[in-house]
N, C-alpha and C positions, 0 to 999 in steps of 0.2 A: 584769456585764460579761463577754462574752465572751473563748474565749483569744487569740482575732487583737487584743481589742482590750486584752488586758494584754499583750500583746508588742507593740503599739504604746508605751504607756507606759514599758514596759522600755527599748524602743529611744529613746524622747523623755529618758530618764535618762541613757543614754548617751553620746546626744549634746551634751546641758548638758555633761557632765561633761568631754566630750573640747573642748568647748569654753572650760571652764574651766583646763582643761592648759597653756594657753599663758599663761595670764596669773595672779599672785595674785590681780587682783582681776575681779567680774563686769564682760564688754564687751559692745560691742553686739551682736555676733554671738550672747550667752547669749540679751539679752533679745528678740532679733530670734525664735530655736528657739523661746523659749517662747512670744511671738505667734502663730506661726504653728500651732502644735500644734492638733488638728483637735478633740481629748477634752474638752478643758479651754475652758471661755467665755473670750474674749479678756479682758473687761473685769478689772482685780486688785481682790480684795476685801478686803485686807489691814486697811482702816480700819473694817470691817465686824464682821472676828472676831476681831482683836485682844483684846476686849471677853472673849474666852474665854482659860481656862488651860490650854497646849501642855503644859505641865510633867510631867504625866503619861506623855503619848508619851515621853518620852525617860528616863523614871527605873522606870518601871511593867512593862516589858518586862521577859521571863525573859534573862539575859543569856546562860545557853549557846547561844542562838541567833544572838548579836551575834557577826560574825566580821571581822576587820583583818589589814593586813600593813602594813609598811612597809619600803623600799626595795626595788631595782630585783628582789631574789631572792624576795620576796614571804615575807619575815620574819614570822612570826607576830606582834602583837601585840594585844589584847584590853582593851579600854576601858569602861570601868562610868561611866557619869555617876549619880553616886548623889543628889545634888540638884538642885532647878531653881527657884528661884524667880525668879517676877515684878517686873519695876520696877514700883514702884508710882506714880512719877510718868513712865515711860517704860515702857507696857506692852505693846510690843513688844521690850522685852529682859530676856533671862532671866538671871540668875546662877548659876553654874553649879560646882558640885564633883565631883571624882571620880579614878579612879585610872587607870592603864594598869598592863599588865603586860607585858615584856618577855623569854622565857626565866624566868628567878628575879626579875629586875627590876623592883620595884615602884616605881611613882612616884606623890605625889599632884598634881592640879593644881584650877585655880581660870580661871574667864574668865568669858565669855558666849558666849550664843547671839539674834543679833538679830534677827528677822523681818524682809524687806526686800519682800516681796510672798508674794500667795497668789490663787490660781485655784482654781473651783470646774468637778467635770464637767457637764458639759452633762447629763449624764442619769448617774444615781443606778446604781449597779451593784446586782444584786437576789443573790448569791452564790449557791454550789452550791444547783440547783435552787429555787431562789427563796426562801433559806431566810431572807432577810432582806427580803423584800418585807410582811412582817406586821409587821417591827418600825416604817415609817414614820418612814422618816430623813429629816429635814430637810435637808437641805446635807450636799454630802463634796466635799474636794476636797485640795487640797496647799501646804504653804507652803511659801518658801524662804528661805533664812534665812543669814547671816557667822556663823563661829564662832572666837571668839580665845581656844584655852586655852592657858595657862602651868603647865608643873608645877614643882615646888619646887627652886627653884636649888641647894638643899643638897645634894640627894640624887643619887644617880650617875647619866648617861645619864642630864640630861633636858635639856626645850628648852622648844620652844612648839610648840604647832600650830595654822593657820592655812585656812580655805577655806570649802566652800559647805556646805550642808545642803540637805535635799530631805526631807521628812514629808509621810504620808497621812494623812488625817483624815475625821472626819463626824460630823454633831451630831443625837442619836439624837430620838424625839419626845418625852424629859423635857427638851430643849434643852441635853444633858449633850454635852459634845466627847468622842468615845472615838478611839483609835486605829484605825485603819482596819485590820482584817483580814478584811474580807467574799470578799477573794481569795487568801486563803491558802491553802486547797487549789489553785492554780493551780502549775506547774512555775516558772517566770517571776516567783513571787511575790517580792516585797522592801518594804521599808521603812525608815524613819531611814535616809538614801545620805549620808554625808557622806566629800566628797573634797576634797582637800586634801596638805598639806605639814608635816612635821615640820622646823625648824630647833634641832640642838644648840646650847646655852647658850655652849659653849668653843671648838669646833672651825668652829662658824660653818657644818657641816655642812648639807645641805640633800637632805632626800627625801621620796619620795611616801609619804604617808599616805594609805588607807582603808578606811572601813571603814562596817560596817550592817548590817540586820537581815535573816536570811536571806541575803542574795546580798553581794558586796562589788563596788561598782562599779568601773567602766573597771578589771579585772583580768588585760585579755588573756588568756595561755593558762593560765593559774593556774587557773581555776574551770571543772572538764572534765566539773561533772554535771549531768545531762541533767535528773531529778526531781528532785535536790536540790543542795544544795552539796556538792559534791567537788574535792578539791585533787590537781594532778596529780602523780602518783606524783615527778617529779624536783624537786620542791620540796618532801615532805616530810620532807625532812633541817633544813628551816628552820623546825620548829615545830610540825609538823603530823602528825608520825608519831601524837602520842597520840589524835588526832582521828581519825584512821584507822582506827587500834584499836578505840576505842572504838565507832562506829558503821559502820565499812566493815568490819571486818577480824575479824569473830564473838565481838561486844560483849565485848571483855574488859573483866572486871566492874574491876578497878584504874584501867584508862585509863577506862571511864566515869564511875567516884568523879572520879578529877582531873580529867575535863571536866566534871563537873556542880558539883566544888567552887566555895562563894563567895571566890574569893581574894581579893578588896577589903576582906574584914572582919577 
């Protein structure tokens, strides 16, 4: 795939996403964007590959790469889904565990992640200089998916969080599903996009959650890097100065221990 045509798909993520803004749940105007999208065959293939385990995508990924905020100041927060399994008599929905972090704020949670459609690209992307046109991939394309997790009522600052998911995918020619990063070297690259709403347990609070791999969607003027993800200088007061440090600001080795640390374990 070319870069006009992953900054099309960047843009078609956006636009889902800004369409899911208005409402908790998908309307017709989500599934109307995704019709229309020029990349992706119209027809959903969803009863097709179900048949495969997503579970990987979502637990298998290095997490320093996974980056979140939540609410209007683009708060830091940081999410590990550390298991995934399959219903086995509903295999499009996944069980799901894992932790967020907040500041020092740990919390665990529990939900699912349900597949609700998936589209495949009209033509197979071959990655930096054709470096995967030898591996003869079968199918790639993207699912989308409700995800309802709840964290632990006990523990301080928690809630639930609620919204869409967006995953790239492609099934290699052992007929193995692997995560899609044949466009990672692109500026534009991203993946796992899930946007959505955190609702607190007590306060009945209510804000924007999200968060993803490489980029974080609909994050307005929070995400100011051009090659990579960079957080604008006036919002690293909310979480982010150590992520600065560590890879903007001449690697300091301490702030890159605590970004690389696994704080989920």
């Amino acid at each position: 795939m070319t870069t006009s045509r992953m900054l099309t798909f960047a843009t078609f993520l956006f636009l889902i996403a800004n369409s899911y803004s208005q409402s908790i749940n998908p309307t017709d105007k989500w599934k109307n964007l995704i019709s229309k999208e020029a990349i992706l065959i119209p027809k959903d293939c969803k009863d097709s590959i179900i048949k495969y385990d997503f579970a990987p995508l979502w637990t298998n990924h290095n997490n320093k790469s996974v980056y979140g905020f939540i609410g209007n100041n683009y708060q830091r927060i940081r999410v590990k889904i550390i298991s995934a399994v399959k219903n086995k008599n509903r295999p499009n929905i996944y069980n799901i565990t894992g932790k967020t972090m907040v500041k020092e704020n740990i919390c665990q949670f529990k939900g699912t992640i349900k597949i609700t459609k998936a589209r495949m690209y009209a033509k197979i992307k071959s990655g930096l200089d054709g470096a995967f046109i030898q591996k003869h991939i079968q199918k790639e394309g993207i699912l989308m998916a409700e995800y309802h997790f709840k964290e632990d009522s006990n523990q301080n600052h928690s809630g639930v969080f609620d919204g869409l998911l967006f995953s790239a995918w492609y099934v290699d020619s052992n007929n193995l599903l692997k995560y899609d990063d044949i466009e990672s070297f692109s500026d534009s690259y991203c993946n796992n996009q899930f946007v959505g709403r955190w609702k607190d347990y007590n306060s009945k609070l209510i804000m924007t959650c999200n968060w993803g791999d490489y980029r974080i969607p609909e994050s307005g003027d929070f995400d100011i890097g051009a090659g990579e993800f960079s957080p604008a200088e006036k919002y690293l007061q909310y979480g982010w100065q150590g992520y600065r440090d560590a890879y903007s600001g001449g690697n300091n080795p301490k702030s890159l221990q605590e970004e690389q640390k696994e704080w989920w374990k």
